[in-house]
Residue frames as qw, qx, qy, qz and C-alpha x, y, z in Angstrom:
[[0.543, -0.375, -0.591, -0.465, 21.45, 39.87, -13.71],
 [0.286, -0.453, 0.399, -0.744, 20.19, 40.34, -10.32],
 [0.142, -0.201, 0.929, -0.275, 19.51, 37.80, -7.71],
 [0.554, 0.314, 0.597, -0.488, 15.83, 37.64, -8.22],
 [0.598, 0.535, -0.425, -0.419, 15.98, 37.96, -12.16],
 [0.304, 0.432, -0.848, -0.040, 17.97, 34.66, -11.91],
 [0.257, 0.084, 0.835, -0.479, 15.97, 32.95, -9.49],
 [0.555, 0.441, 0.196, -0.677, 12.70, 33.76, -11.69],
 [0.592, 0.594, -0.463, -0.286, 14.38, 32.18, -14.56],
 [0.093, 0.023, -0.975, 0.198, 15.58, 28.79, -12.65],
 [0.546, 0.264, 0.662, -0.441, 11.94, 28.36, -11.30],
 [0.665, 0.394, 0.225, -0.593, 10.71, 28.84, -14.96],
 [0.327, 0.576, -0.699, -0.271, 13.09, 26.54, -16.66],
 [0.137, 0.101, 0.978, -0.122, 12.52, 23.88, -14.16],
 [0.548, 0.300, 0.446, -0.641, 8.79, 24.38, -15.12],
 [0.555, 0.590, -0.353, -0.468, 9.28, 24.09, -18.23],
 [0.257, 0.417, -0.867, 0.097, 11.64, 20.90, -17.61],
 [0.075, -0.077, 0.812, -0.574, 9.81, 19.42, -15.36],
 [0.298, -0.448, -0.692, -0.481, 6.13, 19.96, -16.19],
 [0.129, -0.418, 0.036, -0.899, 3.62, 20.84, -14.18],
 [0.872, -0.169, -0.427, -0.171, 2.80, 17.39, -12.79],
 [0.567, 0.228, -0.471, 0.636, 6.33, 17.33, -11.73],
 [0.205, 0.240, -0.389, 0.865, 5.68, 20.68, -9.27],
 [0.466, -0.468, -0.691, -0.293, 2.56, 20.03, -8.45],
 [0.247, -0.581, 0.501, -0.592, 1.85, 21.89, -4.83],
 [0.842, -0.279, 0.167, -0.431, -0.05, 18.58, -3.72],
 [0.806, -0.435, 0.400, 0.035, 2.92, 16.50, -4.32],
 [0.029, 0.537, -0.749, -0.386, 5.28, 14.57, -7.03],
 [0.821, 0.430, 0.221, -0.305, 2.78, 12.93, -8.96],
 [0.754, 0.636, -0.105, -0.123, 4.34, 10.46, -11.38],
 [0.352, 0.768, -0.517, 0.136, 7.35, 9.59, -10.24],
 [0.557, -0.415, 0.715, -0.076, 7.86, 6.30, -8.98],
 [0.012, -0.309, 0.828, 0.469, 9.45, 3.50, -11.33],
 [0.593, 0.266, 0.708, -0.277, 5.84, 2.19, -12.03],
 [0.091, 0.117, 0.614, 0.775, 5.55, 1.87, -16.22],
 [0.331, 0.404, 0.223, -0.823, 2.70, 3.55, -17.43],
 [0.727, 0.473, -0.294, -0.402, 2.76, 2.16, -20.68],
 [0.499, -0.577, 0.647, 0.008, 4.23, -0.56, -19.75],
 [0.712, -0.321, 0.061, 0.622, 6.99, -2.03, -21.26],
 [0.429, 0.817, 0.307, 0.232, 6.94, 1.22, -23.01],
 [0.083, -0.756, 0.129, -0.637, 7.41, 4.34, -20.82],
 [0.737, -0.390, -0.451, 0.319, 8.69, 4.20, -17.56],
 [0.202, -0.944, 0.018, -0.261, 8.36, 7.46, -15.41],
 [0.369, 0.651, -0.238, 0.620, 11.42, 8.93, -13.75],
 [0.376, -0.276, -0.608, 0.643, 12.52, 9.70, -10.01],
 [0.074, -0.857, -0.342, 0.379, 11.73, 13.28, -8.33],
 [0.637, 0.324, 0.196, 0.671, 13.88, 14.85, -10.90],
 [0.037, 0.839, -0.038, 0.542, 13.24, 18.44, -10.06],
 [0.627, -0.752, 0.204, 0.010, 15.16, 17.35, -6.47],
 [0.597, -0.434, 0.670, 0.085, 17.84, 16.26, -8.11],
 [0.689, 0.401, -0.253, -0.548, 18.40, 14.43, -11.32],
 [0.661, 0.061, -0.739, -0.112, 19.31, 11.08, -9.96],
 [0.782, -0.510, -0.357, -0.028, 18.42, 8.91, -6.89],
 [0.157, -0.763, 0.482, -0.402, 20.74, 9.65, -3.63],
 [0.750, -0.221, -0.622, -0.042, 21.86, 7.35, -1.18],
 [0.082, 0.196, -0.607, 0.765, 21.97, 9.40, 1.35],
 [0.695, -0.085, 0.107, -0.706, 18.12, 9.18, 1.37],
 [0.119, -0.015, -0.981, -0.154, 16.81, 5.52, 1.98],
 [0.521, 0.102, -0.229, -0.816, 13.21, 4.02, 1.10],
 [0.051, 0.042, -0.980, 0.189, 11.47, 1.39, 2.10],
 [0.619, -0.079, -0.235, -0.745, 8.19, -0.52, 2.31],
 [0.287, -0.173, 0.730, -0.596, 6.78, -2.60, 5.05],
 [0.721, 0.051, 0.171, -0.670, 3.46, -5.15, 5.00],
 [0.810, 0.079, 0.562, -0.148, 2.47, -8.62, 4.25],
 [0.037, 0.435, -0.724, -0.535, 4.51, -10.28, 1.32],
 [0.163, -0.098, -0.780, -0.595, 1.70, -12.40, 0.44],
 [0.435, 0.027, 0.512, -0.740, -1.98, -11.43, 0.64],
 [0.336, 0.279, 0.891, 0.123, -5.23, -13.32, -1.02],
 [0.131, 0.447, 0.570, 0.677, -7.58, -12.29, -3.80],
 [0.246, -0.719, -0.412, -0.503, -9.04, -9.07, -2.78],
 [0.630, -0.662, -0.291, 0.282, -7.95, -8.73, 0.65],
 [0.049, 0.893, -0.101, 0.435, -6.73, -5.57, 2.02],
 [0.774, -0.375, -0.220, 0.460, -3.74, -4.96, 4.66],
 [0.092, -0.991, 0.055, 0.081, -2.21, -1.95, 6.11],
 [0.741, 0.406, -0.017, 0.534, 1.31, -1.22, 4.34],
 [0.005, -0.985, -0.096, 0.144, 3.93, 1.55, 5.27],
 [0.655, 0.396, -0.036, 0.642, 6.79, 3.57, 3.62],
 [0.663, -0.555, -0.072, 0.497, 9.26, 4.67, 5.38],
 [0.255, 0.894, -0.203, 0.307, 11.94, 8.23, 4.59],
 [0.666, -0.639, 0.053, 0.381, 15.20, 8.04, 6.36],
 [0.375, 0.591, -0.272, 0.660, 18.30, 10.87, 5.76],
 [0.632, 0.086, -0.380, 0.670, 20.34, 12.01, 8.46],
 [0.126, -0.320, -0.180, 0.922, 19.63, 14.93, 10.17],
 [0.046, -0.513, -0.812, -0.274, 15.89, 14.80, 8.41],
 [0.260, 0.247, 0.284, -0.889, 13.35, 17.91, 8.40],
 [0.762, 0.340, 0.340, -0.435, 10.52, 16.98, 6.66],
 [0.109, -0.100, 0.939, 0.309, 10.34, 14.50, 3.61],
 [0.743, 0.254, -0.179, -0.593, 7.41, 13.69, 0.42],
 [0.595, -0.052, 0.800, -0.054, 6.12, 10.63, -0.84],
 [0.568, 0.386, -0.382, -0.619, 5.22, 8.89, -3.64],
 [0.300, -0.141, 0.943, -0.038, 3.70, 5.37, -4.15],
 [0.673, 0.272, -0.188, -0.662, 1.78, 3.42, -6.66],
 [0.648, -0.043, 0.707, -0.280, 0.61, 0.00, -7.35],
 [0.194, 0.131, -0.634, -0.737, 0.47, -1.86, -10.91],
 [0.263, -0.333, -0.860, -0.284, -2.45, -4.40, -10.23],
 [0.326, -0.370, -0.766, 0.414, -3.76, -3.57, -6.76],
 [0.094, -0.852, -0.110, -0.503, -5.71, -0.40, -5.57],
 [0.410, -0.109, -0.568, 0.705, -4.29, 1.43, -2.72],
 [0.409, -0.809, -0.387, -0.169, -6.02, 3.56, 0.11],
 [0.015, 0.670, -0.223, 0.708, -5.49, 6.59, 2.39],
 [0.603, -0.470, -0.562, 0.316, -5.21, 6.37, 6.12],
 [0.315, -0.531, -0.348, 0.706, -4.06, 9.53, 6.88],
 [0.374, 0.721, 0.531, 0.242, -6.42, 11.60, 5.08],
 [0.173, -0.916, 0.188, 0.310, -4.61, 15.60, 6.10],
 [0.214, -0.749, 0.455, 0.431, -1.50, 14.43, 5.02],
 [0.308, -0.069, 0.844, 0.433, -1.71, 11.84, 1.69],
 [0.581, 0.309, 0.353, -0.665, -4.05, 11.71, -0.89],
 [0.602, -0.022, 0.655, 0.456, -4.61, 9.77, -3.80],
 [0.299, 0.711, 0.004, -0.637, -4.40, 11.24, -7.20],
 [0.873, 0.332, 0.333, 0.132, -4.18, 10.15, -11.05],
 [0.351, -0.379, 0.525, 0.677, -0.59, 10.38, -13.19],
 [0.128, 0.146, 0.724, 0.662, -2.44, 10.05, -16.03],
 [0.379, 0.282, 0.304, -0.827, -6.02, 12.07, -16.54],
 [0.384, 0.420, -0.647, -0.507, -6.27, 10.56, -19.74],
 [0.574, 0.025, -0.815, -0.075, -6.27, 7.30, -18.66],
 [0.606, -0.390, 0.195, -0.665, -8.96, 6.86, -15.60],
 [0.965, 0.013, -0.254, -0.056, -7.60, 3.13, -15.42],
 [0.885, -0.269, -0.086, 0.371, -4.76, 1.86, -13.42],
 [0.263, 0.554, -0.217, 0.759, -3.31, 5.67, -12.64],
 [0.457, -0.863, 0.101, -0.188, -4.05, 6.39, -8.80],
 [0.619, 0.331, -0.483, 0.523, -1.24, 7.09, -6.51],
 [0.423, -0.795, -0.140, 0.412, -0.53, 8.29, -2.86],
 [0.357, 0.356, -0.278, 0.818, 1.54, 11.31, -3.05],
 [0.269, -0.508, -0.561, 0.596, 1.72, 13.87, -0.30],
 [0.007, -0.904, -0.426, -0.026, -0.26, 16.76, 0.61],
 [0.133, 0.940, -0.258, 0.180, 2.34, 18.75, 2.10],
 [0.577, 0.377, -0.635, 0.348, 6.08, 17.76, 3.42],
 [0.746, -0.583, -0.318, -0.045, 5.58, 15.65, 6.37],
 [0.085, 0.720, -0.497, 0.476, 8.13, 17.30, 8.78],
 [0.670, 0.149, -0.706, 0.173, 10.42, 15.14, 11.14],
 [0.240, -0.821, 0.216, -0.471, 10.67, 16.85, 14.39],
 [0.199, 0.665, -0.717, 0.066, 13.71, 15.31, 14.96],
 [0.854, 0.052, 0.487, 0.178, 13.61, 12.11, 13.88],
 [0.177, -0.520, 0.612, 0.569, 15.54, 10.67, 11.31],
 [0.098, -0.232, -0.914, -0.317, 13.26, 8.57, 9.81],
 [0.397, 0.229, 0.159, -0.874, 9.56, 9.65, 8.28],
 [0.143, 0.185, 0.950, 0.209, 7.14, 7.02, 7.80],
 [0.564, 0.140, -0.128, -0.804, 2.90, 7.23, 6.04],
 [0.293, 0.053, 0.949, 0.106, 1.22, 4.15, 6.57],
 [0.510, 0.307, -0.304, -0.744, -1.32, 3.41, 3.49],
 [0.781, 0.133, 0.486, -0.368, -3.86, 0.44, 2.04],
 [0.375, 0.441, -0.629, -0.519, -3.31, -1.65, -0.30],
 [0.783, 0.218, 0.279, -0.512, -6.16, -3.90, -1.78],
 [0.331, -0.133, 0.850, 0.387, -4.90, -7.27, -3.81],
 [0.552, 0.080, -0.203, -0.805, -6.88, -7.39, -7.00],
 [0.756, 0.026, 0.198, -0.623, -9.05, -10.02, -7.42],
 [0.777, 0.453, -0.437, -0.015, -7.21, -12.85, -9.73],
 [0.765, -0.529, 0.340, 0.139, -5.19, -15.07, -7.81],
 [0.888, 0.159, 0.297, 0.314, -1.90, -16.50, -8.87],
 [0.460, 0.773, -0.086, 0.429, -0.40, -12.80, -9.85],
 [0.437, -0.398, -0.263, 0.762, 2.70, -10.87, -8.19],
 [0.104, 0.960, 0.219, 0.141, 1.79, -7.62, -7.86],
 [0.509, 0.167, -0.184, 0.824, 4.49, -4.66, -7.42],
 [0.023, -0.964, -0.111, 0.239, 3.96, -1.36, -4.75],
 [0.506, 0.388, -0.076, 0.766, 6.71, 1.28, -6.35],
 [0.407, -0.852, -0.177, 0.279, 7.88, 4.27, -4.42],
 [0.494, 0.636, -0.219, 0.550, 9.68, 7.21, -4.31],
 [0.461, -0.822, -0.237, 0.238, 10.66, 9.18, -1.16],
 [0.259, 0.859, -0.007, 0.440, 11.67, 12.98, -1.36],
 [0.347, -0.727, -0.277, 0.524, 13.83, 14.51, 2.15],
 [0.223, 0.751, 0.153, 0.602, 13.58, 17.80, 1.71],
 [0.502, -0.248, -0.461, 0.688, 15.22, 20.72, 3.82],
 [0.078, -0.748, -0.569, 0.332, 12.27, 23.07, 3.35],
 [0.328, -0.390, 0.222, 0.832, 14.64, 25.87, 1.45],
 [0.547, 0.768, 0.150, -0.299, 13.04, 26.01, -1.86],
 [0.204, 0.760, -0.550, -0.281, 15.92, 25.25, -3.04],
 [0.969, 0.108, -0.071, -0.211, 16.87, 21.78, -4.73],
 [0.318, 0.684, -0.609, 0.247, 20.38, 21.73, -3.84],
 [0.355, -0.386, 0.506, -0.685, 19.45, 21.14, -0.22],
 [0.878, 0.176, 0.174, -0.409, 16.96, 17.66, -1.45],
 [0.165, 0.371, -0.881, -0.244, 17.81, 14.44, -1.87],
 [0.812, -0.057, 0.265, -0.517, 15.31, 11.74, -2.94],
 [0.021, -0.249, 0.951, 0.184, 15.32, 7.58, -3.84],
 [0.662, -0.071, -0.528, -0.527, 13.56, 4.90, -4.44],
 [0.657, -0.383, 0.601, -0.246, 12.37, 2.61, -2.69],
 [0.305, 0.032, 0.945, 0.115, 12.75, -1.52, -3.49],
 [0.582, -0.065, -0.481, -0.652, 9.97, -2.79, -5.51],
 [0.406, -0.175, 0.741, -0.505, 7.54, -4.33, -3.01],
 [0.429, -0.027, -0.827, -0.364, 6.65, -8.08, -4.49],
 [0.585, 0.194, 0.584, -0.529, 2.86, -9.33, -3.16],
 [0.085, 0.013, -0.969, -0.231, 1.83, -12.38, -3.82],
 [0.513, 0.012, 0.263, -0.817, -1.69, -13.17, -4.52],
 [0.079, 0.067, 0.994, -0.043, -2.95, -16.46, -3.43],
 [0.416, -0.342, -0.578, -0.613, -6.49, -18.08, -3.55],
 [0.386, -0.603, 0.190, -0.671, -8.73, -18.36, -0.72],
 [0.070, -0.211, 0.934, -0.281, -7.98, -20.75, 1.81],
 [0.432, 0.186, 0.666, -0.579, -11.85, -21.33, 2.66],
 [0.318, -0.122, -0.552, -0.761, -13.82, -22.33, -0.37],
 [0.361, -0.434, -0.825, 0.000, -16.36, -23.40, 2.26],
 [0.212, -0.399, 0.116, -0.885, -18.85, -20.55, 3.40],
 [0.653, -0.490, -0.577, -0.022, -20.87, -22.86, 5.62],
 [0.351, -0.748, 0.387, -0.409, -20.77, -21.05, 9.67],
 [0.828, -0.487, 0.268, -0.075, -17.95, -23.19, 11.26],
 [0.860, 0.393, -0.067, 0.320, -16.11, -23.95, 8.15],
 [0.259, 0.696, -0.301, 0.599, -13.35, -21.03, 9.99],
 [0.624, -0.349, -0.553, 0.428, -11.93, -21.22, 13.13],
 [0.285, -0.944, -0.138, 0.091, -11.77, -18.19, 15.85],
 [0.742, 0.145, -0.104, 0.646, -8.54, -16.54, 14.90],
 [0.027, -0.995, -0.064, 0.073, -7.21, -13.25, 16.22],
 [0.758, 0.302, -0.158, 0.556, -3.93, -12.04, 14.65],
 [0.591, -0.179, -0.049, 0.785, -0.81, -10.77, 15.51],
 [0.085, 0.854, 0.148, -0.491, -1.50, -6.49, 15.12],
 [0.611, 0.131, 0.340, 0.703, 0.71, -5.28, 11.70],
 [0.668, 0.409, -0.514, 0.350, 2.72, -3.47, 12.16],
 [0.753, -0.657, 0.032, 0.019, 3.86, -4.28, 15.63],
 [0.129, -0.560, -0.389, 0.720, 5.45, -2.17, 17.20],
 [0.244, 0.662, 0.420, 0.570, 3.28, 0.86, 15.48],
 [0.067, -0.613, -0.122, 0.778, 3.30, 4.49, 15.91],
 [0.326, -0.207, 0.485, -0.784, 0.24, 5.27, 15.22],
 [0.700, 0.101, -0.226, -0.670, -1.49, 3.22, 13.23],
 [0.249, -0.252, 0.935, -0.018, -2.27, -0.59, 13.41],
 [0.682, -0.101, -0.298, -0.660, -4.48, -3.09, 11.92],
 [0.379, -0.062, 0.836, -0.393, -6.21, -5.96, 13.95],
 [0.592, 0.096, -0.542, -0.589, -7.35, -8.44, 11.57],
 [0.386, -0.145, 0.823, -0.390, -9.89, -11.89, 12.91],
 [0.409, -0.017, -0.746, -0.524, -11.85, -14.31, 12.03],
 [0.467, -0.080, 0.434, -0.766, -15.37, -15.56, 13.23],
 [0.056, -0.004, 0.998, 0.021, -16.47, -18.73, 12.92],
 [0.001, 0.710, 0.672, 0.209, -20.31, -17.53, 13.30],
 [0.228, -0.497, 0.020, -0.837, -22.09, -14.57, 13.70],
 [0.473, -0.630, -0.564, 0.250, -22.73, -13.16, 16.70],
 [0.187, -0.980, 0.063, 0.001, -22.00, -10.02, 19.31],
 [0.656, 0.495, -0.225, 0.524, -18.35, -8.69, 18.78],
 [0.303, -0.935, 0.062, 0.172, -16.50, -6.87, 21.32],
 [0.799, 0.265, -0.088, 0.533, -12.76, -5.86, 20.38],
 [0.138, -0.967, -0.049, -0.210, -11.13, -3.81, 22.97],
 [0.626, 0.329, -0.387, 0.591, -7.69, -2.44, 24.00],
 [0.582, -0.813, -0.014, 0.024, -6.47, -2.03, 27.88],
 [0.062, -0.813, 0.452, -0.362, -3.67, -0.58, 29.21],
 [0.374, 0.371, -0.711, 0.466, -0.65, -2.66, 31.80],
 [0.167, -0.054, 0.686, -0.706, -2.90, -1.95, 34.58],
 [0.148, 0.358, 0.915, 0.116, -6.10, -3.68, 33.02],
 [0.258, 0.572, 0.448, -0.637, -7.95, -0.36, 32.22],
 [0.441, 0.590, 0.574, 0.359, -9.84, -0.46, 28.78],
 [0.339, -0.278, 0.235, 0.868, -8.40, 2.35, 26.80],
 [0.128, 0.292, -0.597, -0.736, -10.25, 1.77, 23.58],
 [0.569, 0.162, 0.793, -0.142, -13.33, 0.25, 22.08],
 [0.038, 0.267, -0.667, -0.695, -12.58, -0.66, 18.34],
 [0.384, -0.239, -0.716, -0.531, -15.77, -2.70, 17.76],
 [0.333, 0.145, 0.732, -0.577, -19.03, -3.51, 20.07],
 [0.550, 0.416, -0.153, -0.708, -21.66, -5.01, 17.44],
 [0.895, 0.187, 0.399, -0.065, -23.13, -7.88, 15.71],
 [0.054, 0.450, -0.774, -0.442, -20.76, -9.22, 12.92],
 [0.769, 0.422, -0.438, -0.199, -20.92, -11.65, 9.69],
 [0.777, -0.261, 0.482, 0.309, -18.99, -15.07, 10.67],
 [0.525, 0.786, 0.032, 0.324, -16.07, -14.26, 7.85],
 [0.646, -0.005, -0.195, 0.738, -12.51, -12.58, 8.16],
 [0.153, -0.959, -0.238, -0.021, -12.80, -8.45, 9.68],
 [0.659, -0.137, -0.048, 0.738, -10.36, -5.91, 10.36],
 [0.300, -0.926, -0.173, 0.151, -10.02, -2.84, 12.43],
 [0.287, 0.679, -0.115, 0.666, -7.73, 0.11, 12.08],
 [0.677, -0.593, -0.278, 0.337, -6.45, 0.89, 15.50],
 [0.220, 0.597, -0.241, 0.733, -5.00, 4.88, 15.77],
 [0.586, -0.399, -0.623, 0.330, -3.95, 5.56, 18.95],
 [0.202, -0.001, -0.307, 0.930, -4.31, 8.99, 19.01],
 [0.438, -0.420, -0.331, -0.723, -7.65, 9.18, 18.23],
 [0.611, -0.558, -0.534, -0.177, -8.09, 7.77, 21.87],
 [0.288, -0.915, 0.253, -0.125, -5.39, 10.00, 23.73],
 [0.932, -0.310, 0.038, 0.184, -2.95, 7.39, 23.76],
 [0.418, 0.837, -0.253, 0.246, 0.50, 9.28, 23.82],
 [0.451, -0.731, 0.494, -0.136, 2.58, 7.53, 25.70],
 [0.706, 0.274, -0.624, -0.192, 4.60, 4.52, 24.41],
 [0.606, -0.355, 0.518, -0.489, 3.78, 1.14, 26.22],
 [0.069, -0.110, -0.991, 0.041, 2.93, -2.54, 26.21],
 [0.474, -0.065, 0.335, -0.812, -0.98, -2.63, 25.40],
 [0.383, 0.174, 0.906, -0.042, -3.40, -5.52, 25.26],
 [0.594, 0.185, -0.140, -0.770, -6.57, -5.92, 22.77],
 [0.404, -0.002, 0.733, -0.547, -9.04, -8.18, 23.57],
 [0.433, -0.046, -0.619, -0.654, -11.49, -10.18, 21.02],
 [0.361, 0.132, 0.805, -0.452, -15.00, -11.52, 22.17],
 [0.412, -0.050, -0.365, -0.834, -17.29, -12.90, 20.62],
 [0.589, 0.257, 0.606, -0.469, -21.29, -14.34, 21.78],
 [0.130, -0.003, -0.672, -0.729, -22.42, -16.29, 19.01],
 [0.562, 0.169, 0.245, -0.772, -25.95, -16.18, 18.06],
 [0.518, 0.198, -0.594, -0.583, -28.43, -18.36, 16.84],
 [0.898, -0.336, 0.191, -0.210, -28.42, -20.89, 19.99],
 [0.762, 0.500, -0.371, 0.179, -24.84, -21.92, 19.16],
 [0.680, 0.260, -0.394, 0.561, -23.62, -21.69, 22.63],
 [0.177, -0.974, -0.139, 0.010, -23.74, -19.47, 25.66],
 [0.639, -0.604, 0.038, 0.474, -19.83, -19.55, 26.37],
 [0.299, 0.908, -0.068, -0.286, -18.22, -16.96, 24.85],
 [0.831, 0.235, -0.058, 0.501, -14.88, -17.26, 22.48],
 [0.294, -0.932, 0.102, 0.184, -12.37, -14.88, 24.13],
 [0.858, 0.202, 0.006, 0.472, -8.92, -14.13, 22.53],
 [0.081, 0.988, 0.012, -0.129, -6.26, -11.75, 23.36],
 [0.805, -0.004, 0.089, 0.586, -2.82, -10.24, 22.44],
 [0.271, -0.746, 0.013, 0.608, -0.27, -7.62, 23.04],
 [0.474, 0.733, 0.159, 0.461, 1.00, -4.83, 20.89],
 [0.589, -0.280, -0.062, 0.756, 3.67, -2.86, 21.51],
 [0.187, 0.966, 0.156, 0.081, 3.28, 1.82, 20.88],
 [0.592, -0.088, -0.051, 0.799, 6.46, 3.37, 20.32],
 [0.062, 0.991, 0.117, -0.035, 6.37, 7.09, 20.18]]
């Protein structure tokens, strides 16, 4: 049998084996330890890389371990293998919804067509390629649902792949199961003042590229929320606009403003509140660290 006769006949066995979910071009749909039926059915690794987990690959998931009903927070899984060329994803939530940040290279899609309820997932578009790193990361949203008092779970998979077509060459794992807690809201007072002026810590810090800058406003008024540079020149302006008094929160990509150098940068909160509440402004700031 001839090299290609044999090759034609591995690709259509693993189809067969595998499905067509499985090979999806747009990623590995379905395959992180999340039950579907749960405690029924419980989906499989990347199995067409491989029919069990590696540890040469490791997997991991970053972000706030406990968030409050409904609140969103930026989250990311990590890929690390040795000597690393590009690397997939997979990631899925049982209660929570998750969200896209990097909209080229993730997207979200459903494991189950059938079932238009608790099936979205991130997988990738195409393998995200290292250029030589060891370690390949996708940061992504994830939205607590609404009930307090539950633990949610993110699952994950992560694929490295060495680009070959060939599955010899692949080795993928899980990640941990990432436990979020979901509390109630601190404030049950909406009244303006019932919150204090808070600007947080960035997450994650250090980031490359993404970050979020979450705050809080005591009243409404004019926002400003900008990022400067070591030498005090304003880099970035993430907000300029009237706001809600209430909690907010800004995505912060630093290439979308040229920023390709890794540094020490500041970001700045102001706010003017309206309404005759004050002329002096509230001013907060804090650093954040870009690796590249």
């Amino acid at each position: 049998m001839s090299t290609r006769v044999t090759g034609f006949s591995l690709f259509a066995i693993a189809m067969l084996f595998c499905g067509f979910r499985i090979l999806h071009d747009d990623g590995i749909v379905g395959q992180t330890k999340k039950p579907l039926q749960a405690p029924y059915f419980q989906v499989k690794g990347c199995f067409c890389h491989g029919d069990s987990a590696s540890e040469r690959t490791r997997v991991w998931i970053e972000g706030p371990e406990t968030l409050t009903a409904g609140q969103e927070a930026l989250y990311t899984l990590s890929v690390a293998k040795d000597s690393s060329i590009a690397a997939g994803l997979d990631v899925a939530a049982f209660f929570g919804d998750l969200g896209i940040v990097d909209s080229l290279g993730t997207q979200l899609m459903r494991i189950d067509p059938n079932n238009p309820v608790d099936s979205l997932e991130l997988t990738h578009t195409n393998p995200k390629l290292a250029d030589g790193r060891d370690t390949i990361s996708w940061p992504f949203y994830y939205r607590a649902p609404l009930a307090a008092g539950l633990v949610d779970t993110i699952y994950a998979n992560g694929n490295s792949v060495d680009m070959s077509f060939d599955p010899d060459g692949d080795y993928w794992n899980y990640a941990p199961n990432f436990l979020v807690h979901i509390v109630g809201s601190v404030g049950v007072n909406k009244q303006p003042g019932a919150k204090t002026f808070v600007l947080q810590q960035n997450y994650p810090n250090p980031f490359n590229p993404t970050t979020m800058i979450r705050f809080t406003l005591p009243f409404s008024g004019w926002v400003s929320l900008s990022v400067f540079d070591v030498t005090g020149r304003r880099v970035a302006d993430l907000v300029n606009s009237n706001l809600p008094f209430g909690d907010h929160g800004v995505t912060f990509v630093a290439g979308s403003y040229g920023l390709a150098s890794s540094g020490v940068y500041l970001y700045r909160l102001t706010l003017q509140p309206s309404g005759g509440l004050g002329a002096a402004p509230f001013v907060m700031s804090k650093k954040m660290l870009l690796l590249k």
